[in-house]
C-alpha positions as CSV (number, residue, x, y, z in Angstrom):
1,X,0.0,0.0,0.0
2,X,1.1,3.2,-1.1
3,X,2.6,6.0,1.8
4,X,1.0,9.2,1.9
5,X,4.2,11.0,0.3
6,X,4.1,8.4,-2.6
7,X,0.5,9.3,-3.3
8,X,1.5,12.9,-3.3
9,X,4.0,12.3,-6.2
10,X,1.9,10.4,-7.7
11,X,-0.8,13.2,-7.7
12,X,1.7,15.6,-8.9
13,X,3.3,14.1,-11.7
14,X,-0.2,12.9,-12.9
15,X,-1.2,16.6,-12.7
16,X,1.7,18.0,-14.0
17,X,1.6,15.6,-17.1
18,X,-2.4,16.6,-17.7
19,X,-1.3,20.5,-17.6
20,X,1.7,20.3,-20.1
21,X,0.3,17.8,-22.5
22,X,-2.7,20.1,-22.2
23,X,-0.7,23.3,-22.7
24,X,1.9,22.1,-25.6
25,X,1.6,23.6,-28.7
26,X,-0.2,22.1,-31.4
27,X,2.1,20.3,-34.2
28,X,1.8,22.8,-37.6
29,X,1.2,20.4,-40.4
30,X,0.8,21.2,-44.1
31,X,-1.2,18.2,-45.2
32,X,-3.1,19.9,-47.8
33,X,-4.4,18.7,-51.1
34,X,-1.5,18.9,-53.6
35,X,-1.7,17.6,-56.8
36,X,-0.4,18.7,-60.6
37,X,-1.9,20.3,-63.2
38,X,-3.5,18.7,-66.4
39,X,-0.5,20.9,-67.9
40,X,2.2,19.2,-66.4
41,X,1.6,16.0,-68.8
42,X,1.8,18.2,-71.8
43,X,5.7,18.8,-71.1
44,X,8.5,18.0,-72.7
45,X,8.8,13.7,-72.6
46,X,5.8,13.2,-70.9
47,X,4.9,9.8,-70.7
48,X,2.7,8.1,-73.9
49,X,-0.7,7.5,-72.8
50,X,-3.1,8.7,-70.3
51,X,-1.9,5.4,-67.6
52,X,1.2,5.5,-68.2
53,X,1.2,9.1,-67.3
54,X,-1.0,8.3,-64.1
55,X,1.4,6.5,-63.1
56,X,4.0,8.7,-63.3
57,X,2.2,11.3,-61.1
58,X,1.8,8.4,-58.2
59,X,5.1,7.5,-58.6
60,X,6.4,11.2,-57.7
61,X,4.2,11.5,-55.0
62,X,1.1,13.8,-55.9
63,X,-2.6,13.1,-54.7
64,X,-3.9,13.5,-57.7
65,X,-4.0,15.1,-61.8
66,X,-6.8,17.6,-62.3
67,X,-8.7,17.1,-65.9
68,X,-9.3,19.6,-68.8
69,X,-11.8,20.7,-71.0
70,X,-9.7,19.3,-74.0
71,X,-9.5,15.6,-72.0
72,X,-12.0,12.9,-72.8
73,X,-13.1,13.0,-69.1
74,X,-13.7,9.5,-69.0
75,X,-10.7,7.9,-69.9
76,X,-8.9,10.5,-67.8
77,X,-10.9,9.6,-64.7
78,X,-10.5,5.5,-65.2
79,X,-6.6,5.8,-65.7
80,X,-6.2,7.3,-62.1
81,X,-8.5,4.8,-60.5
82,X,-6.4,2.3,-62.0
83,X,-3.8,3.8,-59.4
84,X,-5.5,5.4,-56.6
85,X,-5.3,8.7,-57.5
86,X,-7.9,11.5,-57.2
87,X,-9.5,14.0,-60.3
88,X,-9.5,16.9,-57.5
89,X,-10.2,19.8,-60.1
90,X,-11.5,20.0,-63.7
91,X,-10.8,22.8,-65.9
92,X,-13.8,24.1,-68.1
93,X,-14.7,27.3,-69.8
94,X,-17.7,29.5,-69.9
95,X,-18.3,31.8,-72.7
96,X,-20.9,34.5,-72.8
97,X,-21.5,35.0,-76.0
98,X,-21.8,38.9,-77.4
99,X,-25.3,38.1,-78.1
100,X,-25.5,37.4,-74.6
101,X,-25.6,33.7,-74.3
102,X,-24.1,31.0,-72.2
103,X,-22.3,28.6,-74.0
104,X,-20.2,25.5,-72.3
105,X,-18.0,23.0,-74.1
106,X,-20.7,19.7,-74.2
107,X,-20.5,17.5,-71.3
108,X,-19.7,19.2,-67.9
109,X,-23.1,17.8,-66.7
110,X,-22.6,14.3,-67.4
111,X,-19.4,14.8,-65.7
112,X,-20.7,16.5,-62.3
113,X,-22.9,13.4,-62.1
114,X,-20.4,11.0,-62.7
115,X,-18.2,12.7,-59.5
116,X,-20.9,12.4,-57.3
117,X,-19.1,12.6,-53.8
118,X,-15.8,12.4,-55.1
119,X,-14.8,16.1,-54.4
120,X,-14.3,17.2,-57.6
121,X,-13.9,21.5,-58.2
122,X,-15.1,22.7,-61.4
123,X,-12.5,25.3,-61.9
124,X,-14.7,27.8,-64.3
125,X,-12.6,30.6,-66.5
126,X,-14.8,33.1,-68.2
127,X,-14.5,34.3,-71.7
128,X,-17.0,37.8,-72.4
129,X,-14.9,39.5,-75.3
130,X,-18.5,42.2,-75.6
131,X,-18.5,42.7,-71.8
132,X,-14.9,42.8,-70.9
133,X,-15.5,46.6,-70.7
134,X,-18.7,46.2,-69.3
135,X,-18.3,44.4,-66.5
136,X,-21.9,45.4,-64.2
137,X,-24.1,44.2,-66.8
138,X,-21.5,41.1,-67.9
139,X,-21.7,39.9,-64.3
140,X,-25.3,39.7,-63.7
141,X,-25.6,37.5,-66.9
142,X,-22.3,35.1,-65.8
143,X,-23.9,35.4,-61.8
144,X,-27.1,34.0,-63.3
145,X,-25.9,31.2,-65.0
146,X,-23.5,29.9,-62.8
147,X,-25.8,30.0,-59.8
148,X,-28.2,27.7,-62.3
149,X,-25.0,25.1,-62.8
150,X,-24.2,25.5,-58.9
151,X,-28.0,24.3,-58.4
152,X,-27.5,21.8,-60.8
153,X,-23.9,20.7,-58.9
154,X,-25.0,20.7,-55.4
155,X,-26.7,17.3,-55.0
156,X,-23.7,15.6,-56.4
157,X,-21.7,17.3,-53.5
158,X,-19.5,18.8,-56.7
159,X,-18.1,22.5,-56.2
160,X,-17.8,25.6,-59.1
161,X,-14.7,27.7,-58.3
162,X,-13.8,31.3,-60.6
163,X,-10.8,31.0,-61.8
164,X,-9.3,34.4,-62.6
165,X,-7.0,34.4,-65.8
166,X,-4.8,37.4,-67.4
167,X,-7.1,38.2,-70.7
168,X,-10.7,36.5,-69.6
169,X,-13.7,38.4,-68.6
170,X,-12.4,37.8,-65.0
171,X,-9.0,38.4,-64.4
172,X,-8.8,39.6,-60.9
173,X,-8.9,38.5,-57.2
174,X,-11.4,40.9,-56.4
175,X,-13.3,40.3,-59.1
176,X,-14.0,36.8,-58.8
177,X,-14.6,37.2,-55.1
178,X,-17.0,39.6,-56.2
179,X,-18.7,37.2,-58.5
180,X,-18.6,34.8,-55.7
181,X,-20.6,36.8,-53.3
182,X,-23.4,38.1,-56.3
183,X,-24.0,34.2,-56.7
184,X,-24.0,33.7,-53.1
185,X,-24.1,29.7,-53.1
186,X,-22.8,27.1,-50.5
187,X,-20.7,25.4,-53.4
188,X,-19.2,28.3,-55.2
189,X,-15.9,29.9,-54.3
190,X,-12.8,31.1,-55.6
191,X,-9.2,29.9,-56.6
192,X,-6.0,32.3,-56.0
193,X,-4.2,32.1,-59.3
194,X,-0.2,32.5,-58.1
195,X,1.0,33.1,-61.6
196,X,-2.1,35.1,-63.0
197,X,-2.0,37.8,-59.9
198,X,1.8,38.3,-60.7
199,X,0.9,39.3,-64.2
200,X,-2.8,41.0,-64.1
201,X,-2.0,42.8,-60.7
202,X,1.7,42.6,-59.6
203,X,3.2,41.2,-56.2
204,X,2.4,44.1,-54.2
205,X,-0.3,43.6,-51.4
206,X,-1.1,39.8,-52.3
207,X,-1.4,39.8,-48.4
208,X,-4.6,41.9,-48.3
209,X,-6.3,40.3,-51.5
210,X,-5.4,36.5,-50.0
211,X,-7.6,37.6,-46.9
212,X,-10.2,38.9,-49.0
213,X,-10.5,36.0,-50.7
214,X,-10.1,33.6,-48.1
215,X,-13.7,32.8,-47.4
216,X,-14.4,31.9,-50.6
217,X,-11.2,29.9,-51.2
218,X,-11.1,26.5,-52.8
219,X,-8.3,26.3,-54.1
220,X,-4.6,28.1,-54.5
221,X,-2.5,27.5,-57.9
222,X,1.4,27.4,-56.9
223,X,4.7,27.4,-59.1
224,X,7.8,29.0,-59.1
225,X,8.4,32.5,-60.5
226,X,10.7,35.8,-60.5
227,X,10.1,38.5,-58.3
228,X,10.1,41.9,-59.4
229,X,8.2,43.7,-62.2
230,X,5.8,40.9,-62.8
231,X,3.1,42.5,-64.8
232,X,5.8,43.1,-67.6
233,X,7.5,39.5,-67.6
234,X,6.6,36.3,-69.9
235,X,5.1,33.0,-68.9
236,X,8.5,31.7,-68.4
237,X,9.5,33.7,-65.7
238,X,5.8,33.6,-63.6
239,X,5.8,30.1,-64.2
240,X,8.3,27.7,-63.2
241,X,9.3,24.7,-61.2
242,X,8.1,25.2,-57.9
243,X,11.4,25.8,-55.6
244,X,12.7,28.1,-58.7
245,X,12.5,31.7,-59.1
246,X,13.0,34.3,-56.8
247,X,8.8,34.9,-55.5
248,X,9.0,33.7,-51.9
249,X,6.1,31.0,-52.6
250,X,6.7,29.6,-49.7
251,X,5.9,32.2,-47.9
252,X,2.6,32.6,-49.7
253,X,1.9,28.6,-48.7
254,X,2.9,29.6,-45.0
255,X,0.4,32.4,-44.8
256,X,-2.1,30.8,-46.6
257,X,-1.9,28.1,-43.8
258,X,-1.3,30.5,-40.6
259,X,-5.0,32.0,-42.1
260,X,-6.6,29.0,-41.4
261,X,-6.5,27.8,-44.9
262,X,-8.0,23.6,-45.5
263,X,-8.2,23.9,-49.7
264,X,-6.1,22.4,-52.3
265,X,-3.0,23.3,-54.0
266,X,-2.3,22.9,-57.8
267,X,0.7,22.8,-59.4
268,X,0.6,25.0,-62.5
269,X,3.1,24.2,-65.2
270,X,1.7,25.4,-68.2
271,X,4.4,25.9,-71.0
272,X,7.7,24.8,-69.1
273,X,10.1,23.9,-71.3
274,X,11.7,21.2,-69.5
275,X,12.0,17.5,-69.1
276,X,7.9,16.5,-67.4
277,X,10.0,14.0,-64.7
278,X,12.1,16.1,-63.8
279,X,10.3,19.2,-63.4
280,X,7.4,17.3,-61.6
281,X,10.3,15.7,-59.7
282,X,11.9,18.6,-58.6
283,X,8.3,20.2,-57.6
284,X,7.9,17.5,-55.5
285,X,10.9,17.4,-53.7
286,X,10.2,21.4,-53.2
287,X,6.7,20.9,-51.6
288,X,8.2,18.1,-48.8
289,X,10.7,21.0,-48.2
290,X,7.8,23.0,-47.8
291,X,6.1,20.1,-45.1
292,X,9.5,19.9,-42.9
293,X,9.9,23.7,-43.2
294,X,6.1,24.2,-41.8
295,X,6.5,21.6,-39.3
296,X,9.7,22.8,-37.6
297,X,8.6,26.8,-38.0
């Protein structure tokens, strides 16, 4: 039987545990989403063949390849179940017509029924050559319509995102936040285009406009790129292997994070002119630098 002053330690230590365990700081983890681009199998040597090029992307160590509104869906789709890996995002295109019509490339229906609970994100671009200048009127129309797809999404748990592009009807930040808010349903958000801000808008303040857009925010496009002058420099400096240039995009993952952030990352890799392995390699390697980094910070 134990002594009163064994008891005591006992109490102590027991209490002392509870309190420190209870008080230690919470292990930082960057376990997002992060998977390539439908661009990065259109590089330089990429693999023959939509499984052989699934393959490649589980080899590497991605969670998934996103699909494209030039992909047969359907084949895409069956080649990464054949090993495990996820469709997270589809690209797709919405033109509004200067007659003022919605148009869609056939199909996008058929395929937001076939992802029924499989967390796919419809990342939507926007083409309105008549309303570019004309943005008020242009957005009530593109509102409309893509509150009618969201409708049309929600029971198949599938999400719409606005994806702002340098050239498209919405090339902004702010403006597809905007457009998010005018459409005002559950499933329709936003994705912060890394490469696209540095060219449309310049570095300066992506801070502020990563807040703003934050409660809309599905997903975040990352790469490597130059720092500087970035509305006056090419494709091939805002768009590189991620762990090249000199944009801290690291730091943009870190405050993404520190903000509370639970979306997806994509690697964009659209017209690299290297070696698909290697650049998807390298990315790779970049991003676990990115995990240890985040971990240990």
């Amino acid at each position: 039987m134990l002594n009163y002053n064994e008891m005591k330690t006992i109490i102590l230590f027991t209490l002392a545990a509870i309190f420190f365990g209870c008080s230690a700081p919470k292990k930082k983890v960057l376990d997002n989403t992060f998977y390539a681009f439908n661009n990065a199998v259109r590089l330089p040597n990429t693999p023959v063949g939509m499984d052989a090029q699934a393959v490649l992307i589980k080899k590497i160590g991605f969670d998934g390849l996103s699909g494209h509104t030039n992909d047969d869906y359907f084949a895409r789709r069956k080649s990464l179940d054949k090993v495990g890996l996820e469709m997270p995002e589809i690209y797709w295109g919405m033109t509004l017509t200067d007659e003022g019509e919605i148009e869609y490339k056939e199909g996008i229906k058929e395929i937001i029924k076939d992802s029924k609970d499989r967390d796919l994100l419809v990342a939507l671009f926007l083409i309105a050559e008549k309303y570019k200048d004309n943005k008020t009127e242009g957005d009530k129309i593109v509102a409309r319509e893509i509150k009618e797809l969201a409708d049309f999404a929600a029971p198949f748990k599938v999400k719409i995102a606005i994806y702002p592009h340098a050239n498209n009807f919405c090339e902004t930040s702010a403006h597809s936040v905007k457009l998010a808010k005018l459409i005002n349903r559950k499933n329709v958000g936003v994705i912060f285009n890394t490469c696209h801000l540095l060219k449309v808008e310049g570095e300066k303040g992506w801070q502020s406009k990563v807040l703003k857009a934050l409660p809309f925010l599905y997903m975040v496009s990352i790469n490597g790129a130059d720092s500087g002058d970035t509305k006056n420099m090419g494709w091939d400096q805002l768009i590189q292997p991620l762990g090249e240039g000199s944009f801290d995009t690291y730091k943009l993952v870190k405050f993404l994070k520190d903000n509370g952030y639970k979306g997806k990352f994509g690697l964009q890799c659209y017209n690299i002119k290297q070696d698909c392995e290697a650049v998807l390699t390298k990315s790779m390697k970049t991003w676990g630098e990115y995990q240890k980094r985040y971990a240990e910070e």
